[in-house]
Each structure stands twice: as structure tokens, then as C-alpha cells.
N, C-alpha and C positions, 0 to 999 in steps of 0.2 A: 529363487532361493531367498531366503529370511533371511534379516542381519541376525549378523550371531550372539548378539547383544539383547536382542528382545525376546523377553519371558512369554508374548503370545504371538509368535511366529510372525510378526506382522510386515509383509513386503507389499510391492506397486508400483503403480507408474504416476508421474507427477503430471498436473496440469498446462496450461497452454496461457498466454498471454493473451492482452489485446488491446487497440490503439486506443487515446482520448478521443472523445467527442464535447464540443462547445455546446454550449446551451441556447447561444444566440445568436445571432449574425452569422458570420461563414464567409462570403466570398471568395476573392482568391484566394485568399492567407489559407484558409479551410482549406480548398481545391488542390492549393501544393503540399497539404500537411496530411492528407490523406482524411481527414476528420469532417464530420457530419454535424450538424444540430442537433439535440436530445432531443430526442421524441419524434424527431424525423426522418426521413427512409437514409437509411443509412449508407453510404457511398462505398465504394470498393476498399478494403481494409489495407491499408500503408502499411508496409513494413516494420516489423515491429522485432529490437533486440532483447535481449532480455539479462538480467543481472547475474553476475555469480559475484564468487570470492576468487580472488585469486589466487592463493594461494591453492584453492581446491584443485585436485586435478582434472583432466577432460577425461578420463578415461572412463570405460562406463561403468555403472555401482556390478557387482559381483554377482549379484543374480540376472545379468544381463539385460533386465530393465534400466529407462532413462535415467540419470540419476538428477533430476527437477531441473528448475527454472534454472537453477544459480550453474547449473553446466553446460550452461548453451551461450552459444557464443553472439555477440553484435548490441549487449546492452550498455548499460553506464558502465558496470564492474567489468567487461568483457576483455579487459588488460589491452595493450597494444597503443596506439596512438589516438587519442580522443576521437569522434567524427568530428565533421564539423557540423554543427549546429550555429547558424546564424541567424538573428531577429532584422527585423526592417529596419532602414538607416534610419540611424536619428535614433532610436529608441533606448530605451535605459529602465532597469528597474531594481530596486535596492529588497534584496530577500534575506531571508534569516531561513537554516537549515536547521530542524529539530528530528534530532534521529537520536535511539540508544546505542545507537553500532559506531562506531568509530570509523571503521575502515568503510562503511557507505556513509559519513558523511564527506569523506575525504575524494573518494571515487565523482561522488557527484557534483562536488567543488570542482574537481579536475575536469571533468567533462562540462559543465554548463558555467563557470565563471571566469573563464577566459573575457572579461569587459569588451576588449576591443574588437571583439568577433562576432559576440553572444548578444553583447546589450544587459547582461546579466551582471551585478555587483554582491556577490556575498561579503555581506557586512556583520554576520554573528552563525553564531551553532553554537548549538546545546542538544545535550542529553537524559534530560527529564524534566521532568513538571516545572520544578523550583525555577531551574536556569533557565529555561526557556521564556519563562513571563519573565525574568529582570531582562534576558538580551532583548526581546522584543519589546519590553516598555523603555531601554534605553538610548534602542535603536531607532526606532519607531518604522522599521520598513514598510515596503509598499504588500508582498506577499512574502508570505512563511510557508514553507515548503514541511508538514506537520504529518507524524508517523504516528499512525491508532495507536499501538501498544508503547507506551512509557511509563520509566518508575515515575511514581507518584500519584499517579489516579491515570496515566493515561492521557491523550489528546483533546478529550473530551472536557479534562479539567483544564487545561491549557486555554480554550475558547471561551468554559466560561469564566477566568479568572482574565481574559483578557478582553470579555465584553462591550468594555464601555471604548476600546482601542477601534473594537469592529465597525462601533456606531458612530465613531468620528465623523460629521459630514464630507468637512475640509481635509482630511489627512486621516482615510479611512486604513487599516489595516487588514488584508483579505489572506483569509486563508487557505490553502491548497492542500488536499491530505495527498501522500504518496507512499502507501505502506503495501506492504506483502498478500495480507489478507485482501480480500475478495467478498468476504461473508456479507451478507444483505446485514446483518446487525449492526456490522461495525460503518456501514456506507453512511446507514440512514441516521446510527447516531451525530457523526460528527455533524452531518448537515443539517441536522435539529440544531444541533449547538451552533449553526453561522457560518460552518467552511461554506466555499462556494464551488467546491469541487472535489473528484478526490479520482487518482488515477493508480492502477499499480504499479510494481516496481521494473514488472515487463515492458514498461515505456522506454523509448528509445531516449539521447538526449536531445534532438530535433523536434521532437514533438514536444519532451517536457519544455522545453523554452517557448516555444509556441504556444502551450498549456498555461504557463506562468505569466506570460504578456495578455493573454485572453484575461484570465481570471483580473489583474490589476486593470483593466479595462472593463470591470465587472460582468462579465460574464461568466457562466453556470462552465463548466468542463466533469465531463465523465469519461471512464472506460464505457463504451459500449452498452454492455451486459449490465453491467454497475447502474447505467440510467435508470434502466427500467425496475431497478428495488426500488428505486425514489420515485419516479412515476405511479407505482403501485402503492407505496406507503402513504406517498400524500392525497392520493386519489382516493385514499379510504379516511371515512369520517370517522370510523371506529375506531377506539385506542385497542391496539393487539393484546392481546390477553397476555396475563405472565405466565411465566412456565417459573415455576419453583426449582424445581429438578435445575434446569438449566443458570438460574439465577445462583445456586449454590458455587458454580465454577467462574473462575476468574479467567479474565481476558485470553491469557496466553494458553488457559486448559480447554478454553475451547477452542482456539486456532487449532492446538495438538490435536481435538478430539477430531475437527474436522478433516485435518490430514490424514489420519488414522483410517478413519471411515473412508476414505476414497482410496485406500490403498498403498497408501504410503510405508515406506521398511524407517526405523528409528536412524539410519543413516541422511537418507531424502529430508526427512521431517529437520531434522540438526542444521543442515545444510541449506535450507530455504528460510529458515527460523534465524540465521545466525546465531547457533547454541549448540551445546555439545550433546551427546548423547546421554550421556547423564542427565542432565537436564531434563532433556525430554520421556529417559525413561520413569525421573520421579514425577513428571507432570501427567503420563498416564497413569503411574498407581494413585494417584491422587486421582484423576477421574473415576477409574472404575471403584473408587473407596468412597466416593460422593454420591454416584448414582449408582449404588449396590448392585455392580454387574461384574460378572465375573469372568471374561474373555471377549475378545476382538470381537468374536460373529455377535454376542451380547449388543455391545458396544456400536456397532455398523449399523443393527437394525434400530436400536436408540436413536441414530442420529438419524438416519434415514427415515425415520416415524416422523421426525421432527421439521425433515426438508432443508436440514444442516450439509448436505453433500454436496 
């Protein structure tokens, strides 16, 4: 059954996580983390929990379908007593948390900066573009734990207004994406702009601390799946054609558009998004008003032409 809220019926079932993998070295560290090299055969997939809100409930969405990522239990949000996530003795690393949510920057402080456990120090958080470059230019941390969609241009502008911090030889600044999306657009942008990794939010907090000691250790980290956008984009000499159509819609109209198309009900889509339903139901009239399409099945085969699913 459809939420009762959407003007084009639109219900489904939500996606599935999946663990980081390093880009170099490995060893044990790898071996106990359940994580593989990028680009290489990929070891048996680690456990992986995955985010909600809590305040959401477990119960399941109304049409008997999953209700996503965010109501499953065992991630950063997953309420209850943190896991424990512990780094190798001795180790320590100073991060700065850039997220627009509040209540997931607060979740993932709770879970990974415990110091005396983790090895992890949160020294700053911020919520958009602006903040986020003065906390990191006056912090100067080791890794920035950095979310694709932010007001102000996004993550994207965060890397390059903090450029010259990346290219530090002595006191480099490295960045780690950790956002919601999944979309091959959004992987490959930030990693043009200098991340050295980017994992979703289905990461466990075991992994992201393992994730965040790799990366300030310079090494490459991805989800999985995620690897191979970047394997594929950098492996082609060709700059991708633009698509018009799709350059008309802004960041967060295509996150909804991609939900939408894989089957998502305006409930699920609010709830993985951290947004209301309102929201989300003016961010589809505002697609279908951009790419002059006039219903969901319109809409699905659009994205699906495109390889957006």
C-alpha cells in the first residue's frame, strides 16, 4: 500500500548496506575488520549495522514493506549502548564531523569518540559549507568525516575551499565522505575533489574507526560497490558527456529522484533522508516540473534510461 501522502502512489522497499574496503595494504587490521583492497577479490562481507533515527519507530511502514535503512537495527543510530569499537594501542586521531543533521552528528560522536576506547578525538562539527571550512581551518584535524549533501554548495565545495589544507605535506588534512547516498555521481565527485574515501552510512562504528585510521594513514577506503564507480571513472580517458535534463536538478532532487525510481513510498524516502514528508513531496513536483514528466512510471523509466537506479 502507498503512503497516503503521495500524489503518485508511490511505495517499495529500501536498499541494503555494505562494509568499507581499503584501498591499500590490508593485513590483519583488514582480516579482523572484515575489509578487502579496492580492486581486489573481495573477502567475506563483515557485518554490517546500519543507521536509523531514534526516535523512528521499529514497527514496519504500513504497507507491510521494510521501512529502509534507518529501521534496522545494529548501526551508529541503532539506540542502546554504543558497540565497542576499539583502534590499536597507542593510536589517536583528531576528526572534525560535518553533517546537516544534528541528531547524526551527535549519534556518531557517541558511538566513535569515546578517546579512551576508540583512539578517536572529535574536536569540531559543523553543518554546512561555511562552518565547516572555519572548524577545519581552525582545528586543523587529521580526517573530516564529510556528508555529500550540505547547505551551501555541498561537500564538494568544502574540499575545494579547503584545498590548499589537503596539500599540506607536513600536516595534511584527509577527508572521508560518510553520507546516505550511494549514487556513482556523488562517489566520483567528492574523489575528484581530494576525499580519499567515502563509505555509507550503513557502516558499522568498528569499521568506520578502522575506516578513519586507514584513511589518516593515507589510504584509499570504499564501500564495496562504491569502488568500482571510481575504478570505472578513472579508468576511462573520456570526460562523461553531460546530460542537461539531469544537470537542471539539484543534489537532494536527485537523491529523491533515485529513491523514487527504485521504489521507495514518500515515508521511506523522509526517513533515510532525514526530512519530512513535505519536503520530499515538494522535491518530487519539482522533478517531475524540471523534466516535464508527468507520473512515477514517467519518472522510473527516466531514471532507469539513465542507469540512475
Amino acid at each position: 500500500m502507498s503512503d497516503a501522502n503521495e500524489p503518485n502512489d508511490l511505495a517499495g522497499q529500501s536498499g541494503s548496506g555494505t562494509e568499507p574496503t581499503v584501498g591499500r595494504g590490508g593485513g590483519r587490521a583488514a582480516q579482523e575488520s572484515g575489509t578487502v583492497p579496492a580492486g581486489g577479490r573481495q573477502g567475506e562481507a563483515a557485518r554490517q549495522g546500519e543507521f536509523r533515527d531514534p526516535d523512528v519507530s521499529d514497527a514496519p511502514a504500513s504497507d507491510g514493506s521494510a521501512s529502509g535503512a534507518l529501521g534496522a537495527s545494529g548501526g551508529l543510530l541503532a539506540g542502546g549502548e554504543p558497540e565497542a569499537a576499539v583502534s590499536g594501542p597507542g593510536r589517536h586521531v583528531r576528526v572534525v564531523l560535518v553533517d546537516d543533521h544534528r541528531m547524526f552528528r551527535t549519534g556518531v560522536q557517541a558511538e566513535i569518540g569515546q578517546t579512551e576506547r576508540t583512539g578517536v578525538e572529535v574536536v569540531g562539527e559543523a553543518p554546512d559549507v561555511d562552518q565547516a571550512v572555519s572548524v577545519i581551518t581552525s582545528t586543523r584535524p587529521e580526517v573530516v568525516l564529510l556528508d555529500v549533501h550540505l547547505p551551501g554548495g555541498g561537500g564538494v565545495e568544502v574540499l575545494r575551499r579547503c584545498s590548499a589544507l589537503m596539500a599540506d605535506a607536513e600536516r595534511p588534512v584527509r577527508f572521508l565522505a560518510l553520507s546516505v547516498s550511494d549514487a556513482a555521481e556523488d562517489v566520483i565527485g567528492v574523489i575528484r575533489g581530494g576525499a580519499r574515501g567515502y563509505v555509507t552510512k550503513t557502516i558499522t562504528g568498528t569499521d568506520l574507526v578502522d575506516s578513519i585510521f586507514r584513511v589518516q594513514d593515507g589510504d584509499a577506503v570504499f564501500s564495496p560497490r562504491l569502488a568500482g564507480f571510481v575504478l570505472d571513472a578513472f579508468a576511462s580517458t573520456d570526460a562523461p558527456p553531460v546530460d542537461e535534463d539531469l544537470d537542471r536538478l539539484t543534489q537532494r532532487e536527485r537523491e529523491v529522484l533515485r529513491l523514487i525510481a527504485r521504489g521507495y513510498a514518500y515515508k521511506e524516502i523522509a526517513k533515510q533522508l532525514y526530512i519530512s514528508v513535505k519536503t520530499v513531496e515538494s522535491h518530487v513536483s519539482a522533478v517531475l516540473r524540471k523534466l516535464q514528466l508527468s507520473n512515477r512510471h514517467e519518472l522510473t523509466r527516466w531514471a532507469t534510461a539513465r542507469r540512475l537506479v
